[in-house]
C-alpha positions in Angstrom: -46.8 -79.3 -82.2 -45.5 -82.8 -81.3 -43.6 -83.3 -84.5 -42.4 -79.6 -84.1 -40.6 -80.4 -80.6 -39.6 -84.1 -81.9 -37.7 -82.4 -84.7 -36.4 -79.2 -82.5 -34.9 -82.3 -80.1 -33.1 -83.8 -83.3 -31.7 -80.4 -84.5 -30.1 -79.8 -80.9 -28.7 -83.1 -80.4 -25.1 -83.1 -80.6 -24.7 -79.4 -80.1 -22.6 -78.6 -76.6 -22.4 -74.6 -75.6 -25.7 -72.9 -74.7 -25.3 -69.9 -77.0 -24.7 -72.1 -80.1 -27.8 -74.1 -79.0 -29.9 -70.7 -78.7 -28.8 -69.8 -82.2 -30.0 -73.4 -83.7 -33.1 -72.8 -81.7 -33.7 -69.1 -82.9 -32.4 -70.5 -86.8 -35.0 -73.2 -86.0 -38.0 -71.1 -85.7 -37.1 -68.7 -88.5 -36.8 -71.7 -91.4 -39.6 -73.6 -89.4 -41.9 -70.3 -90.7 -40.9 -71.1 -94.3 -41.2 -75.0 -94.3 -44.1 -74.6 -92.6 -46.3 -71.6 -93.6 -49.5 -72.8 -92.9 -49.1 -74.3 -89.5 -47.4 -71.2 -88.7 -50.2 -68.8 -90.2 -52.5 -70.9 -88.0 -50.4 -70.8 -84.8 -49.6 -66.8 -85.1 -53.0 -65.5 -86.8 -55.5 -67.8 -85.5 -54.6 -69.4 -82.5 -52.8 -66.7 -81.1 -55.8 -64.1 -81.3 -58.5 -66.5 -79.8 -58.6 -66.2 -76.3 -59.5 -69.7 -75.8 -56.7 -71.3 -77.2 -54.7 -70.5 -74.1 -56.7 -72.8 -72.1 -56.7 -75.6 -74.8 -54.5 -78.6 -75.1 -52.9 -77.5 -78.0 -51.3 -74.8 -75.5 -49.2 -77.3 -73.8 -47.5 -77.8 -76.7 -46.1 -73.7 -77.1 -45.6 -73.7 -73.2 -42.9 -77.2 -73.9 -41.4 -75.9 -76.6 -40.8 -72.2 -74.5 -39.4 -74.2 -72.2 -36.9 -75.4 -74.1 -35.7 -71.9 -74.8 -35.7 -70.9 -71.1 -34.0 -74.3 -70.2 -31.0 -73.2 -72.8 -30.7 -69.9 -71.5 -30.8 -71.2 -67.7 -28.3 -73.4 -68.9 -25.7 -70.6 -70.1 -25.8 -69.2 -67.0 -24.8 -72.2 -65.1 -22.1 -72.7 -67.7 -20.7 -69.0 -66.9 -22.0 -68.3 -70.4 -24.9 -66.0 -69.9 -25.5 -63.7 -67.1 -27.0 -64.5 -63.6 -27.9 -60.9 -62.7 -31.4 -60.9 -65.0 -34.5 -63.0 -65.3 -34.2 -65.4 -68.6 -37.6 -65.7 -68.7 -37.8 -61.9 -69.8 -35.1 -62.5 -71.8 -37.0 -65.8 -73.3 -39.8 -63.0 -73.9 -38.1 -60.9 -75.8 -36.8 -63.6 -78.2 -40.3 -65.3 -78.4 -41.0 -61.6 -79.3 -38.7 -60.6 -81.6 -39.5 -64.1 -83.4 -43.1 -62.9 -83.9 -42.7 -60.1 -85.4 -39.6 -62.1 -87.7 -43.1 -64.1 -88.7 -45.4 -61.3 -89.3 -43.0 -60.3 -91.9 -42.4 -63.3 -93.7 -45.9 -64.2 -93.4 -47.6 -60.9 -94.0 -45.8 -58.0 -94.7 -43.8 -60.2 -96.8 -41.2 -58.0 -96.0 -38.6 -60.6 -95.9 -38.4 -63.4 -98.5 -35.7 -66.0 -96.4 -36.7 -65.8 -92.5 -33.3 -67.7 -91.6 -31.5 -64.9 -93.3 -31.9 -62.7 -89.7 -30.9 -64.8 -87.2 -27.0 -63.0 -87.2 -28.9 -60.0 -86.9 -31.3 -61.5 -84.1 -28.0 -63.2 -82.7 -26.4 -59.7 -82.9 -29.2 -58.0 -80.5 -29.9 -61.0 -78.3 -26.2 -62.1 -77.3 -25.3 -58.0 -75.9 -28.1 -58.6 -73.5 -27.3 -61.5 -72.0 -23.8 -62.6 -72.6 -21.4 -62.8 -69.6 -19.2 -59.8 -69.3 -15.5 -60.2 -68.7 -13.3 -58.0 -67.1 -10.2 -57.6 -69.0 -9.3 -58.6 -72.6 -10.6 -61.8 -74.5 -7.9 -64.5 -73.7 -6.2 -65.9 -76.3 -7.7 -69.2 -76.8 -11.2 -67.6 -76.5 -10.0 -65.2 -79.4 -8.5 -68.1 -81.3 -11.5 -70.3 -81.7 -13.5 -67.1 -82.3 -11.1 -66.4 -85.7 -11.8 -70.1 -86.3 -15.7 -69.7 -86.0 -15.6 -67.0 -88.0 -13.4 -68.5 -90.3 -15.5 -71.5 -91.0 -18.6 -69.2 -92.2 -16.6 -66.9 -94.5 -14.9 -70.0 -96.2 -18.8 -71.5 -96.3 -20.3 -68.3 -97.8 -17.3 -67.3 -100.0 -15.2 -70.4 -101.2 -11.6 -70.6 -100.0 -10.5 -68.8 -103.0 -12.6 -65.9 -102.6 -12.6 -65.0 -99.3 -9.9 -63.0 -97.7 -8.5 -62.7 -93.8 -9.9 -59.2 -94.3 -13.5 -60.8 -94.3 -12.3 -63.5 -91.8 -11.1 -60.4 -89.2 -14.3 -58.5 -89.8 -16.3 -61.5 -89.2 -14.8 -62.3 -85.7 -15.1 -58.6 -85.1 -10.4 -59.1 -84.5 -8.0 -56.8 -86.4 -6.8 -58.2 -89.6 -3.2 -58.1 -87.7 -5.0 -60.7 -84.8 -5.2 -63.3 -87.3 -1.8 -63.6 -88.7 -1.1 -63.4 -84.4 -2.7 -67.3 -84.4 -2.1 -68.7 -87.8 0.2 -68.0 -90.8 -1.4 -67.8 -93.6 -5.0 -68.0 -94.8 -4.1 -72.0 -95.6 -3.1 -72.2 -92.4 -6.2 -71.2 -91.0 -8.3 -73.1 -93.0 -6.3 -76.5 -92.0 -6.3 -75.4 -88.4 -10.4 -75.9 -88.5 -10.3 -79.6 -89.0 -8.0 -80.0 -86.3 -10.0 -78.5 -83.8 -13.1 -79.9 -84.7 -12.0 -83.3 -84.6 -10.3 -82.6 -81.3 -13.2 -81.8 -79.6 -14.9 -84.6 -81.2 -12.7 -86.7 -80.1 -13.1 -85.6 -76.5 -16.7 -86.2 -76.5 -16.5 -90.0 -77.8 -15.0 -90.7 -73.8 -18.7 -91.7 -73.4 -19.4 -93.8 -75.9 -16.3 -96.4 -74.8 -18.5 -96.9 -71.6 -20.4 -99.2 -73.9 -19.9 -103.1 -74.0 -21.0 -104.0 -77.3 -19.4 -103.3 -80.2 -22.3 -103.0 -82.1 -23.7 -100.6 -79.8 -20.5 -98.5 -79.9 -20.7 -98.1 -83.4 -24.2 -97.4 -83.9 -22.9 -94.5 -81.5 -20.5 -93.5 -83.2 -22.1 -93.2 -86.5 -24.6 -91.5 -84.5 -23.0 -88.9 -82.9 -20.6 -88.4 -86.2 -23.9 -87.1 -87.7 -25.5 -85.7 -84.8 -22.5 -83.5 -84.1 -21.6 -82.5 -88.1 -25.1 -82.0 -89.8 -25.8 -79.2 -87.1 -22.5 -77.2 -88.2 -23.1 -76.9 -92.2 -20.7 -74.0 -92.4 -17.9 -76.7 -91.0 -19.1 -79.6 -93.4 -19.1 -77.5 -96.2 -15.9 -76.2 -95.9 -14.7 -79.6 -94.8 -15.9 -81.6 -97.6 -15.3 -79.1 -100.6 -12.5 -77.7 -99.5 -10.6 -79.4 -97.2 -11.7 -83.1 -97.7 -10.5 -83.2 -100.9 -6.9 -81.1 -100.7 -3.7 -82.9 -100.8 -2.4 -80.6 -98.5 -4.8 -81.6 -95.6 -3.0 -85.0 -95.7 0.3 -83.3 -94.0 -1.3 -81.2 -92.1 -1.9 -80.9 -88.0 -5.3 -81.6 -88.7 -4.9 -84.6 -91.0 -3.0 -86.3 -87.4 -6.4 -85.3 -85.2 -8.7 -86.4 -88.1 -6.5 -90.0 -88.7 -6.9 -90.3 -84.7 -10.8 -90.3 -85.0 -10.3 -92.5 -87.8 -8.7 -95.1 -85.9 -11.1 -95.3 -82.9 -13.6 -96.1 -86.2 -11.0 -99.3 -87.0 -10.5 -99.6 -83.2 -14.6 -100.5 -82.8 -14.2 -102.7 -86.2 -11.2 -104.7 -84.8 -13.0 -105.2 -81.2 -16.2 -106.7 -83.2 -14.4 -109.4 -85.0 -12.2 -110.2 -81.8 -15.8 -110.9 -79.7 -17.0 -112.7 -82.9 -20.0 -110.2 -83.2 -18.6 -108.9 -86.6 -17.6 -111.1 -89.3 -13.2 -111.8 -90.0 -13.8 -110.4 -93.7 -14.3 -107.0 -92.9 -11.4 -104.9 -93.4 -11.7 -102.2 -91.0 -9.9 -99.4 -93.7 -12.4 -100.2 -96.1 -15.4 -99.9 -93.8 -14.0 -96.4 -92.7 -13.8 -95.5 -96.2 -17.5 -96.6 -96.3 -18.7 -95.0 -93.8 -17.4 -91.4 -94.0 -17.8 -91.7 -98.0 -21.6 -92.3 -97.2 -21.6 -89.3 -94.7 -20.0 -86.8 -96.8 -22.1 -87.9 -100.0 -25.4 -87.6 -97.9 -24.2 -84.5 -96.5 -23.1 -83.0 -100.1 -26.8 -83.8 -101.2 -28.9 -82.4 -98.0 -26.8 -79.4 -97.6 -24.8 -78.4 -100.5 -26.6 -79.8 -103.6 -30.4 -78.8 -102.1 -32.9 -78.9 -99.3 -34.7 -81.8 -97.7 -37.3 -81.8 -94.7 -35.3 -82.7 -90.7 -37.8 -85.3 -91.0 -36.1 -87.2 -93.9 -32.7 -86.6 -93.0 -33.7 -88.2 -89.9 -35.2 -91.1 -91.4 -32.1 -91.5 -93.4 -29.7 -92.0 -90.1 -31.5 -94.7 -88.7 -31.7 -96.2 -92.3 -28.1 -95.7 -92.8 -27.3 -96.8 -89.1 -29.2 -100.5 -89.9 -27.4 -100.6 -93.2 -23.9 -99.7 -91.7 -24.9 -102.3 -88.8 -25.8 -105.3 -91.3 -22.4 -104.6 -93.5 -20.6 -105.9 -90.7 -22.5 -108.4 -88.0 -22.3 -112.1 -88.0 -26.1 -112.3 -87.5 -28.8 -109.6 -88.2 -29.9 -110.6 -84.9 -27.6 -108.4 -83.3 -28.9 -105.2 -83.9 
């Protein structure tokens, strides 16, 4: 169970709003039931129907990791997310559940070959229950970012090409007639994703310039670059196929937001070489181009290209962080 809740931690990191954090959690379980199968036959078949083993150490582990769950769901409701009028640990009982039963069919039944494939339809049950409700009509930046959300996983699941703002509308549950009320076009729409994502990226990094060292600021940036991307695949897929790669990207609104991340990456290069903890011969441009070229190839081969274990993406971040970290410092001493 250790390495269960140490990789649980890693898939979370970087992720902000609580009902986005109960949907990695949820996804989690599902795909952790296919990686997994025999630890999970063990937990829900064996351990599970022995009396015993709720008295054992091994127990401690289930009651952390439920903890997690109840923690995001008490968090939602001090975010104004989730509602405060029910008891989230009946609601954490009902997912726990629901995600038994997801197992018993994978596992036994067998009638369901790719677990992950139901967390929307989990996702569509759960959120009714506990979501906040609002009096009036969805505002318009709520709806907005909503179109973009849904936006992202048509474009993912589709192509560009393919999908239509039909399938985009139906997705964010608007009118077709809502979309064209927030962007023009379907291009439109699709360049409008960058721009927020890198926004709010952008807004987060007001921690990381707390930090003294420059080498410590990037290794945080490079960090939280990965920590905040590799949890959103629909995003990095349609950013690096089909975005990434589009002339028309480079005059767009979000070409500005993502050349503004881009510099706070030279930014941390320049202060380096000023305190004489990076070497003069690095070109900051080049080391950008370095460093997002590595993160969009890695991504391209974990997410797009085939599957890997959490486990050895994570050991491929802190290997890319120490490589990223030599390329640059006077003395390997610094790290």
């Amino acid at each position: 169970m250790p390495r269960q809740l140490a990789l649980l931690e890693e898939s979370l990191q970087g992720i902000r709003d609580a009902e986005s954090r109960l949907s990695k959690m949820i996804w989690f379980h599902l795909r952790s039931n296919e990686i997994d199968r025999k630890f999970a036959r063990v937990l829900l078949l064996e351990c599970r129907s022995n009396k015993d083993f709720y008295n054992s150490a091994g127990y401690g582990g289930i009651r952390e990791y439920a903890s997690k769950m109840l923690k995001i769901l008490e968090d939602g409701t001090r975010e104004g997310v989730f509602r405060n009028d029910i008891d989230m640990r009946l609601v954490r009982d009902v997912i726990f559940g629901t995600l038994d039963f997801e197992g018993l069919n994978f596992l036994v039944t067998h009638e369901t070959s790719d677990p992950s494939a139901d967390l929307d339809h989990i996702m569509a049950l759960i959120l009714p229950m506990i979501r906040k409700q609002h009096e009036g009509n969805t505002t318009p930046i709520d709806k907005a970012s909503r179109i973009l959300l849904a936006a992202e996983h048509v474009f993912a699941e589709k192509g560009f090409v393919k999908a239509t703002i039909a399938d985009v509308a139906k997705a964010a549950k608007v009118a077709e007639g809502t979309v064209y009320e927030y962007y023009k076009n379907k291009e439109d729409l699709l360049l409008s994703i960058p721009e927020k994502r890198f926004r709010d990226h952008l807004d987060d990094l007001e921690e990381t310039f707390e930090i003294r060292m420059p080498i410590s600021k990037l290794k945080r940036l490079i960090s939280d670059l990965f920590s905040l991307y590799l949890t959103n695949r629909n995003f990095l897929q349609v950013f690096i196929i089909q975005i990434l790669m589009s002339d028309r990207f480079y005059t767009s609104r979000g070409y500005e937001t993502f050349r503004a991340y881009l510099l706070v990456i030279e930014d941390v290069i320049e202060e380096g070489k000023s305190g004489g903890s990076f070497r003069q011969d690095v070109n900051p441009r080049v080391f950008r181009n370095l460093f997002l070229g590595t993160f969009s190839h890695m991504a391209l081969r974990w997410f797009i290209l085939g599957r890997e274990p959490d486990a050895d993406k994570t050991s491929d971040i802190e290997q890319l962080i120490y490589l990223l970290s030599l390329s640059v410092l006077t003395n390997e001493s610094l790290i």
